[in-house]
TIMI-2910 file (N, C-alpha, C, CB; in pm, 1 decimal, decimal comma, always signed):
<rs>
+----------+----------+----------+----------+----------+----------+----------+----------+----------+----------+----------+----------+------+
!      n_x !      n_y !      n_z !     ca_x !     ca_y !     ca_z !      c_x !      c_y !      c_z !     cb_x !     cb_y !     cb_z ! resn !
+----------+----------+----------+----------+----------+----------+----------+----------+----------+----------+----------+----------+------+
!   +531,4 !   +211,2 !   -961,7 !   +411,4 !   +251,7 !   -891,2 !   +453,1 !   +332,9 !   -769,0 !   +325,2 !   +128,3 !   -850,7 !  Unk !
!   +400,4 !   +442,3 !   -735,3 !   +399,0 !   +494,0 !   -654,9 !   +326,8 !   +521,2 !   -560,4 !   +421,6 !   +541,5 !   -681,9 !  Unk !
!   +368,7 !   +497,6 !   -401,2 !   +280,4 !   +489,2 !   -305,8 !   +139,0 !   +585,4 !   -321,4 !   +359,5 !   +519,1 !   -186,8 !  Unk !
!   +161,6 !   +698,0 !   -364,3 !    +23,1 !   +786,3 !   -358,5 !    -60,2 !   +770,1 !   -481,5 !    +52,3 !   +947,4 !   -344,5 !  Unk !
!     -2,6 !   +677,4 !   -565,7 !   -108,8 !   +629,0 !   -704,4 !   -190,8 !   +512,1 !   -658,9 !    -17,4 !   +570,4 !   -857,1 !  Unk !
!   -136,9 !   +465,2 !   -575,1 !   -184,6 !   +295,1 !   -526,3 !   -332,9 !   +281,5 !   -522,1 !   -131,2 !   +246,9 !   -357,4 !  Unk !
!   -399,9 !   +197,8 !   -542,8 !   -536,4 !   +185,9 !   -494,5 !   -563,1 !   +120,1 !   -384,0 !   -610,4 !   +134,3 !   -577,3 !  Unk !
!   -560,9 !   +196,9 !   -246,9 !   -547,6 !   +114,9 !   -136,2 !   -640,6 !    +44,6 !    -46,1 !   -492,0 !   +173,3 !    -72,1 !  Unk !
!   -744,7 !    +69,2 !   -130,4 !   -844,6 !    -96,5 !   -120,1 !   -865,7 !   -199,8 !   -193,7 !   -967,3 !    -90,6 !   -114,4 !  Unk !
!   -748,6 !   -222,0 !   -268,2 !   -707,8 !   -362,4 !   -356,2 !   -617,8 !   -366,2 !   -322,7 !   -703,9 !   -386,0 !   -497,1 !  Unk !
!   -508,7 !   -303,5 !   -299,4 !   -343,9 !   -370,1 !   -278,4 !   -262,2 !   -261,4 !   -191,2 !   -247,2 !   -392,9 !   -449,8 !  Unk !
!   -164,1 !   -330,2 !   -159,2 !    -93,8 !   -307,9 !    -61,3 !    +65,2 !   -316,3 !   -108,2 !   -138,7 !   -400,5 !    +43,9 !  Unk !
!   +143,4 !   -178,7 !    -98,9 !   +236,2 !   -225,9 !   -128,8 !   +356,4 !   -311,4 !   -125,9 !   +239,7 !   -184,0 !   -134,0 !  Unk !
!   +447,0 !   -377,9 !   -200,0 !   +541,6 !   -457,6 !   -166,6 !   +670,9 !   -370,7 !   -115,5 !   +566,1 !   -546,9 !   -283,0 !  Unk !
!   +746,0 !   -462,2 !    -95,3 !   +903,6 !   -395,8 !    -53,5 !   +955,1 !   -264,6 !   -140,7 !  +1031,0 !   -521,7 !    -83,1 !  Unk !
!   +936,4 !   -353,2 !   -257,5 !   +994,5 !   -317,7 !   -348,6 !   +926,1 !   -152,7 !   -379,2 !   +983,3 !   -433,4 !   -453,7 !  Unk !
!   +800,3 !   -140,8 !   -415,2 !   +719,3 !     -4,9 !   -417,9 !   +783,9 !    +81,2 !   -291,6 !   +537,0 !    -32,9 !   -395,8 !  Unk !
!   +779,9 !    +37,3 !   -177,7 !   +795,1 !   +121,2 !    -61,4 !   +953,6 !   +171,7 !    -59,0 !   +751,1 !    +34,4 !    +76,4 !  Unk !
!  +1051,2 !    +90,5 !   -132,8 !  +1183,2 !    +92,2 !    -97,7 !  +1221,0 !   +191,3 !   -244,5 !  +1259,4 !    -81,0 !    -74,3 !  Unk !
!  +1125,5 !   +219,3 !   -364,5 !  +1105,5 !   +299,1 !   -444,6 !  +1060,2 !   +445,0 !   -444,3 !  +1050,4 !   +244,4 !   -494,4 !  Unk !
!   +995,4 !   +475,3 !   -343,1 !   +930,5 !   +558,1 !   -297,4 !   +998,9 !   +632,1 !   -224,4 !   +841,3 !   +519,4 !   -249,8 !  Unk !
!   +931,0 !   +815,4 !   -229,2 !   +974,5 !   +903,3 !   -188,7 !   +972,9 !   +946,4 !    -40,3 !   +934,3 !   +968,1 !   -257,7 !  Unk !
!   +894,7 !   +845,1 !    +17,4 !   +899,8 !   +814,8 !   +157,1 !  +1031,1 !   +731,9 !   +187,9 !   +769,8 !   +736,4 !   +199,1 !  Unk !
!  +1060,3 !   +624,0 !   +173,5 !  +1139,6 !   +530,7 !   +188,9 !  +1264,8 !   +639,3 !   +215,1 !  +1141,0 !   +419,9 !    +65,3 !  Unk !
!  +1307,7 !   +711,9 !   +123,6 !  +1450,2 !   +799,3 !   +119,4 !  +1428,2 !   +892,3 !   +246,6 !  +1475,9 !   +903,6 !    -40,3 !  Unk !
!  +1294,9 !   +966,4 !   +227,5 !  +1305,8 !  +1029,0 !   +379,5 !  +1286,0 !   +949,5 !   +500,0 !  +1208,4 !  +1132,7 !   +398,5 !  Unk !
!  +1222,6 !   +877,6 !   +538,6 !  +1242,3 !   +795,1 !   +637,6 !  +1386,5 !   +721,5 !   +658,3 !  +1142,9 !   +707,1 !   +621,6 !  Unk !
!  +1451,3 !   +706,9 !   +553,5 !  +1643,6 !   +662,2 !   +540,1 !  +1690,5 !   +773,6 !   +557,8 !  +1723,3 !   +600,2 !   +385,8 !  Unk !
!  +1681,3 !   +896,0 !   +536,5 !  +1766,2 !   +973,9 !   +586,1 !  +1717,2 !  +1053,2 !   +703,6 !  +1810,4 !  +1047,6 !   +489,3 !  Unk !
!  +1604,3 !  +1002,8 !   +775,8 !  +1528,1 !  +1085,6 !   +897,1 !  +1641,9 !   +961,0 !   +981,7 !  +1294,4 !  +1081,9 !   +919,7 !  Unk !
!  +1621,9 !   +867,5 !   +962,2 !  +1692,3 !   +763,9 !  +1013,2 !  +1838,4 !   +789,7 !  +1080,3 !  +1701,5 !   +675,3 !   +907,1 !  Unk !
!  +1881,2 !   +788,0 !   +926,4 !  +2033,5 !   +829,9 !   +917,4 !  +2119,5 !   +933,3 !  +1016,5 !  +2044,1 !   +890,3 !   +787,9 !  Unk !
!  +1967,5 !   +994,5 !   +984,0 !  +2035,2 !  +1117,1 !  +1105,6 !  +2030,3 !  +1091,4 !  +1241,8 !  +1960,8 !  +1257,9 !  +1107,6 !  Unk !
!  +1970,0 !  +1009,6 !  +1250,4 !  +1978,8 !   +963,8 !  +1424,6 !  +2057,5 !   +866,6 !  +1437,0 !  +1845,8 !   +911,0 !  +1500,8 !  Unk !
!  +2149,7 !   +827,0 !  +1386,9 !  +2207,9 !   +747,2 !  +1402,5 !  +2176,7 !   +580,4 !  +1326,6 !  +2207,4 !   +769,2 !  +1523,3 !  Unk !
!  +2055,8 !   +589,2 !  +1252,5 !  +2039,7 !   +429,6 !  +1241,1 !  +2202,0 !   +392,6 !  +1112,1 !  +1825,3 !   +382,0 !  +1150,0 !  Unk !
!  +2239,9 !   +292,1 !  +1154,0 !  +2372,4 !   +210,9 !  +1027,7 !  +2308,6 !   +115,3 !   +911,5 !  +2497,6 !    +79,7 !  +1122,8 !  Unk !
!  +2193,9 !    +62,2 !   +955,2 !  +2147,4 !    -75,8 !   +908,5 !  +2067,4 !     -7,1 !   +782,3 !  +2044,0 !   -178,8 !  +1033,2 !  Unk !
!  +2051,2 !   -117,9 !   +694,1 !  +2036,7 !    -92,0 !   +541,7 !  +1850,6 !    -40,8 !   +513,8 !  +2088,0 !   -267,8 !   +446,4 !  Unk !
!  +1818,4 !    +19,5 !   +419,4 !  +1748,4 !    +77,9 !   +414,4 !  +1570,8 !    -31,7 !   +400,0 !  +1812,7 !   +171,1 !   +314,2 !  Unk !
!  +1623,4 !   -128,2 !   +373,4 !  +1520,6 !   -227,9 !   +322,9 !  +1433,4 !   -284,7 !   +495,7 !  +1626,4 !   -382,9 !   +217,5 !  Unk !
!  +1612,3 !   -269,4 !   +588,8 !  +1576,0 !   -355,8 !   +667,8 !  +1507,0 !   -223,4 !   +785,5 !  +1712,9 !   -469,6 !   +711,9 !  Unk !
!  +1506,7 !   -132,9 !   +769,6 !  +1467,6 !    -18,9 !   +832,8 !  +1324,8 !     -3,6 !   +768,9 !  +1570,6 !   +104,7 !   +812,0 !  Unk !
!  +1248,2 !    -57,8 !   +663,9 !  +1143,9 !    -58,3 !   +621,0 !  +1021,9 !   -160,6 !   +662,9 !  +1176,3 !    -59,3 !   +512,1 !  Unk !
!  +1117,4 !   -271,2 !   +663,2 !  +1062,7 !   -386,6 !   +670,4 !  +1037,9 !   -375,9 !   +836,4 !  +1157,0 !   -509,8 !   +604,8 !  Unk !
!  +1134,0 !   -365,4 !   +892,9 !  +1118,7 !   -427,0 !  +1087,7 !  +1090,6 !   -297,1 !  +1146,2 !  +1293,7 !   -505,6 !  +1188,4 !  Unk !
!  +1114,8 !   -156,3 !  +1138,3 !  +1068,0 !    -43,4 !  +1213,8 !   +999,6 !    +58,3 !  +1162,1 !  +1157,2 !    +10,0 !  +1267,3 !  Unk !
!   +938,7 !    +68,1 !  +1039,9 !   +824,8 !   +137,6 !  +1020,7 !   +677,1 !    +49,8 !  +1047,7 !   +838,7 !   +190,1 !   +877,2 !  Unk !
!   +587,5 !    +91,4 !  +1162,9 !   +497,2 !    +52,7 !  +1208,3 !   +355,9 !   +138,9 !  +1209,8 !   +545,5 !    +20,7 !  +1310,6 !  Unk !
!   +271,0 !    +97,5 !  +1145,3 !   +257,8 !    -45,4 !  +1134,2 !   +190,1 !    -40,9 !   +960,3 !   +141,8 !   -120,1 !  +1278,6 !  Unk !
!   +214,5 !    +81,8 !   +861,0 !   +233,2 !    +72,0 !   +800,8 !   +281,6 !    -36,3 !   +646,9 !   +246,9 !   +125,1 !   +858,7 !  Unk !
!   +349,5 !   -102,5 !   +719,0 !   +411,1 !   -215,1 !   +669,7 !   +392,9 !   -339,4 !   +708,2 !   +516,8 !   -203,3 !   +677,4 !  Unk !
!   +305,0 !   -410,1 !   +800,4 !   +335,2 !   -530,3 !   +804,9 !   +305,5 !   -606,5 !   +706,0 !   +297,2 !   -573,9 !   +895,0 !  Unk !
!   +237,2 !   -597,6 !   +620,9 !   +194,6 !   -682,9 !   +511,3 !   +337,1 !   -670,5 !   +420,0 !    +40,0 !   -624,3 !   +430,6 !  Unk !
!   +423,4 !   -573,1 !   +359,0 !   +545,0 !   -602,6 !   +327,0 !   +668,7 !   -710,4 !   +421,6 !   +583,5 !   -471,0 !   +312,8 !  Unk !
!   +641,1 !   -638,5 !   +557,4 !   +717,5 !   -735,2 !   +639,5 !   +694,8 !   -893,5 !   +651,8 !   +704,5 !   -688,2 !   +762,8 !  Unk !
!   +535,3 !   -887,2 !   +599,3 !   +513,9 !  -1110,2 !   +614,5 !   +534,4 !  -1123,7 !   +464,3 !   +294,2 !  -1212,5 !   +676,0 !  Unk !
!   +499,4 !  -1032,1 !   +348,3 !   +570,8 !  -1051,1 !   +248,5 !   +699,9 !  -1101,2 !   +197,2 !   +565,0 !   -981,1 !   +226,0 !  Unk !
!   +776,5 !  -1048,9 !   +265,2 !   +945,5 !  -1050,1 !   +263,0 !   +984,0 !  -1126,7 !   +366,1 !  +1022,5 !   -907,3 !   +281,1 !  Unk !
!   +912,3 !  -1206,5 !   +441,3 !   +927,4 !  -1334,6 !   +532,8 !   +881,3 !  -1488,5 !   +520,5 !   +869,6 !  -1300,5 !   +639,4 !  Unk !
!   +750,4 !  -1430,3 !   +380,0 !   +675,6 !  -1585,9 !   +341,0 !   +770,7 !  -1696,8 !   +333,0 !   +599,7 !  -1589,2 !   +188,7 !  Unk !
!   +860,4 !  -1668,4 !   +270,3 !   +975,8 !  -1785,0 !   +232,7 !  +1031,4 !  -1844,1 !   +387,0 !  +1129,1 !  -1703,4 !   +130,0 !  Unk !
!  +1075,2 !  -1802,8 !   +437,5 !  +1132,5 !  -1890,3 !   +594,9 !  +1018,0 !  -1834,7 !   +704,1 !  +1333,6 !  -1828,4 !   +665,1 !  Unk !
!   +927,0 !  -1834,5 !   +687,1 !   +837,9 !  -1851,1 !   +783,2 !   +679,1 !  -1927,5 !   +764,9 !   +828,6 !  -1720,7 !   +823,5 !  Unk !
!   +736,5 !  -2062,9 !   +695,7 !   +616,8 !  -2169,1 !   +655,8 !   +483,0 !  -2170,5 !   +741,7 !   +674,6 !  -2319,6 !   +668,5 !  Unk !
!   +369,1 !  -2200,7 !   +726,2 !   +260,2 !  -2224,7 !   +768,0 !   +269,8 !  -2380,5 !   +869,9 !   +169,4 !  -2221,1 !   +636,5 !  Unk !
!   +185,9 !  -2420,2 !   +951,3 !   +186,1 !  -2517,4 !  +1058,7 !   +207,6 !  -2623,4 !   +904,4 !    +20,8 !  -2529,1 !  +1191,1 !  Unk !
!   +113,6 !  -2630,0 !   +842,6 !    +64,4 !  -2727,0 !   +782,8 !   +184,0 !  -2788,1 !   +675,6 !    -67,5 !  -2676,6 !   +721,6 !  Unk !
!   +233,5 !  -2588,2 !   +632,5 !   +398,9 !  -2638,2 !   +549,3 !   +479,1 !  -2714,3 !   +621,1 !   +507,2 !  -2517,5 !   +513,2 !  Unk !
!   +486,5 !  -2654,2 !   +738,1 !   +591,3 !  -2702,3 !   +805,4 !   +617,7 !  -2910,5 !   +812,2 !   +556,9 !  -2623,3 !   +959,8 !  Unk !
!   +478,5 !  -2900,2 !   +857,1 !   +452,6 !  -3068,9 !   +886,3 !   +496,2 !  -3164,7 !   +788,4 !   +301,7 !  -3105,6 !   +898,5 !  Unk !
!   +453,2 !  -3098,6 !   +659,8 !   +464,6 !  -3194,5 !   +534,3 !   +581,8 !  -3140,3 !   +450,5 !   +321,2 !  -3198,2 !   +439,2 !  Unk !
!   +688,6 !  -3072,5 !   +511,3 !   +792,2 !  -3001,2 !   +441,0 !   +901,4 !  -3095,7 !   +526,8 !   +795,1 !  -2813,1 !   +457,0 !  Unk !
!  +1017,5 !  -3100,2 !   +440,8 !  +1143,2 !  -3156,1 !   +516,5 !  +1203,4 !  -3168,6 !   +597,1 !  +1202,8 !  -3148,5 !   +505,4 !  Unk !
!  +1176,9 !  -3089,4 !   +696,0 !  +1217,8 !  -3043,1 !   +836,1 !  +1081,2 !  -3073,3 !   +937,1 !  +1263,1 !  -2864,8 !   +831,4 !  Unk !
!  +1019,4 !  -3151,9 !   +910,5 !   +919,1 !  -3162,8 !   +979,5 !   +923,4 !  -3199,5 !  +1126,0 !   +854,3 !  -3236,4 !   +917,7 !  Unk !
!  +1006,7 !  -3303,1 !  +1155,5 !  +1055,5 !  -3335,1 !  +1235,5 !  +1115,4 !  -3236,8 !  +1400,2 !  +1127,5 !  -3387,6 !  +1152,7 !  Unk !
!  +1203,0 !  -3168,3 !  +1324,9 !  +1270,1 !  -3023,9 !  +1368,1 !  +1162,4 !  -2931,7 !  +1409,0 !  +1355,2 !  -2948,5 !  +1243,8 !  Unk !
!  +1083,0 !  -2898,0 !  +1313,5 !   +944,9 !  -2794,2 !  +1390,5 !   +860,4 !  -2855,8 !  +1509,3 !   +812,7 !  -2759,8 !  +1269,3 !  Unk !
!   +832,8 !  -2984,6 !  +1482,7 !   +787,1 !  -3049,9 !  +1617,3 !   +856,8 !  -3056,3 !  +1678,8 !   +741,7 !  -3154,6 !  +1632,3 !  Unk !
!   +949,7 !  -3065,6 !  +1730,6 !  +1013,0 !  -3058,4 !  +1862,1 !  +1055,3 !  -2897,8 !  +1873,3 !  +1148,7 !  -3169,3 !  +1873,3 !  Unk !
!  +1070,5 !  -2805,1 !  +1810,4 !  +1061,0 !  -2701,4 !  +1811,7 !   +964,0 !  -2647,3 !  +1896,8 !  +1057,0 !  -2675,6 !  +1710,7 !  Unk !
!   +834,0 !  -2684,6 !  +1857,7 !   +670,7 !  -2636,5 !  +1863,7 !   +686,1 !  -2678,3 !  +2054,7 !   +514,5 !  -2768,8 !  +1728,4 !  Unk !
!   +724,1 !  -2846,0 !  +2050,8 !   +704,2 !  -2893,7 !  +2224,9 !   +803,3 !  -2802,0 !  +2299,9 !   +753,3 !  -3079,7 !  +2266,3 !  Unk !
!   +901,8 !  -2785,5 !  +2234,4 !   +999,1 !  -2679,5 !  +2313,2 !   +961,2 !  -2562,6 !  +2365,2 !  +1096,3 !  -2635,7 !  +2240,2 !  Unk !
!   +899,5 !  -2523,8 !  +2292,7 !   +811,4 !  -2388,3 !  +2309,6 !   +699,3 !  -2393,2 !  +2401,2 !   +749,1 !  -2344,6 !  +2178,5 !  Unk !
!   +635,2 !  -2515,8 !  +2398,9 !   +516,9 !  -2516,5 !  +2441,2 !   +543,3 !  -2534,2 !  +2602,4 !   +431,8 !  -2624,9 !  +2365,8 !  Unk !
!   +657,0 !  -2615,4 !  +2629,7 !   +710,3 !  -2666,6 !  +2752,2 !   +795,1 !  -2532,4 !  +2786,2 !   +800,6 !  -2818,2 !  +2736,5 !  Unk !
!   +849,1 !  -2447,6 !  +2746,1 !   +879,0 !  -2359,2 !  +2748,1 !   +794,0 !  -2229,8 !  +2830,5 !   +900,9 !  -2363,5 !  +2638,3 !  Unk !
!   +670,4 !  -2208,4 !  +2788,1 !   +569,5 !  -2120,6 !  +2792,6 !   +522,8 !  -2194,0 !  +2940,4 !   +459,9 !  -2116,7 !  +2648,1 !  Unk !
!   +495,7 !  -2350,2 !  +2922,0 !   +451,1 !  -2403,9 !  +3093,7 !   +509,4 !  -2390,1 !  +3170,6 !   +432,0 !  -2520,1 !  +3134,9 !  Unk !
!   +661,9 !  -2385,9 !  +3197,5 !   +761,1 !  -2379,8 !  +3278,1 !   +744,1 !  -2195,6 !  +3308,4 !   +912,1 !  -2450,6 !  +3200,4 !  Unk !
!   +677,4 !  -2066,9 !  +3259,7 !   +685,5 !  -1946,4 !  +3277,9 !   +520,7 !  -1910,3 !  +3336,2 !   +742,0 !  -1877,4 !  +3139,4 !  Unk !
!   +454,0 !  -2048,0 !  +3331,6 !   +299,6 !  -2018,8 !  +3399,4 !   +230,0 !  -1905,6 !  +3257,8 !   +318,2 !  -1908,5 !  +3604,5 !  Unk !
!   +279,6 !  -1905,2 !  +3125,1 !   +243,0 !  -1776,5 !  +3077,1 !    +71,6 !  -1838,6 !  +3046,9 !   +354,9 !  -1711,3 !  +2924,3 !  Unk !
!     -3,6 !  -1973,9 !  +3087,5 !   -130,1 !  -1979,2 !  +3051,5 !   -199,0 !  -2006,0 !  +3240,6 !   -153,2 !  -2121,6 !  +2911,2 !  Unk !
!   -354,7 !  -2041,0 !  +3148,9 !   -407,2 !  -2118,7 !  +3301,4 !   -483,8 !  -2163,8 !  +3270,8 !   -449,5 !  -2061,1 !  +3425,5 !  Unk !
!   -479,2 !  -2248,3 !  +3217,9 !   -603,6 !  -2398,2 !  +3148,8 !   -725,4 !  -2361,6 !  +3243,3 !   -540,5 !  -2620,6 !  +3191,5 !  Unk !
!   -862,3 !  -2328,2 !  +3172,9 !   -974,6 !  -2345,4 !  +3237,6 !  -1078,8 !  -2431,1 !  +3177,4 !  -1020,5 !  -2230,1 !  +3261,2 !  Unk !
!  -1180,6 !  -2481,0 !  +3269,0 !  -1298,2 !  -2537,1 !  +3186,1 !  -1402,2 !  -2479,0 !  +3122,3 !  -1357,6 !  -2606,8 !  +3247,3 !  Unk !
+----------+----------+----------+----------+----------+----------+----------+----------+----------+----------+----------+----------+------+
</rs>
């Protein structure tokens, strides 16, 4: 499938379409030429914006579980204190201001 066949009010492409595509090569070698080293997937996924984010949470679903995965998944433990870390984290930087 190719990006300009797509029907882009049903779907959205994956990695895989975009990293197929005749964009993908010019954007890798628009890249290239400025210097980027890093592989072409990962130049798709993290710095074409914003184009892509739906490939980018695509190609992240797997290690980036939902609250709810997280809780009832094996590591549950680990994300909660993770989560207070963070949260105590964020209080210690004033980044909120609790109102009524």
């Amino acid at each position: 499938m190719s990006l300009s066949t797509m029907d882009w009010d049903t779907s959205l492409p994956s990695v895989e379409d975009i990293l197929a595509s005749p964009l993908s090569c010019f954007i890798t070698f628009a890249a290239n030429s400025c210097g980027y080293k890093g592989f072409a997937q990962e130049l798709m996924v993290n710095w074409v914006h914003p184009f892509f984010l739906k490939a980018k949470s695509a190609a992240s679903k797997e290690d980036n579980p939902t609250w709810w995965e997280a809780m009832k998944g094996p590591f549950a433990d680990e994300y909660w204190k993770a989560a207070c870390k963070e949260i105590q984290t964020l209080e210690d930087m004033n980044a909120w201001e609790v109102v009524d």
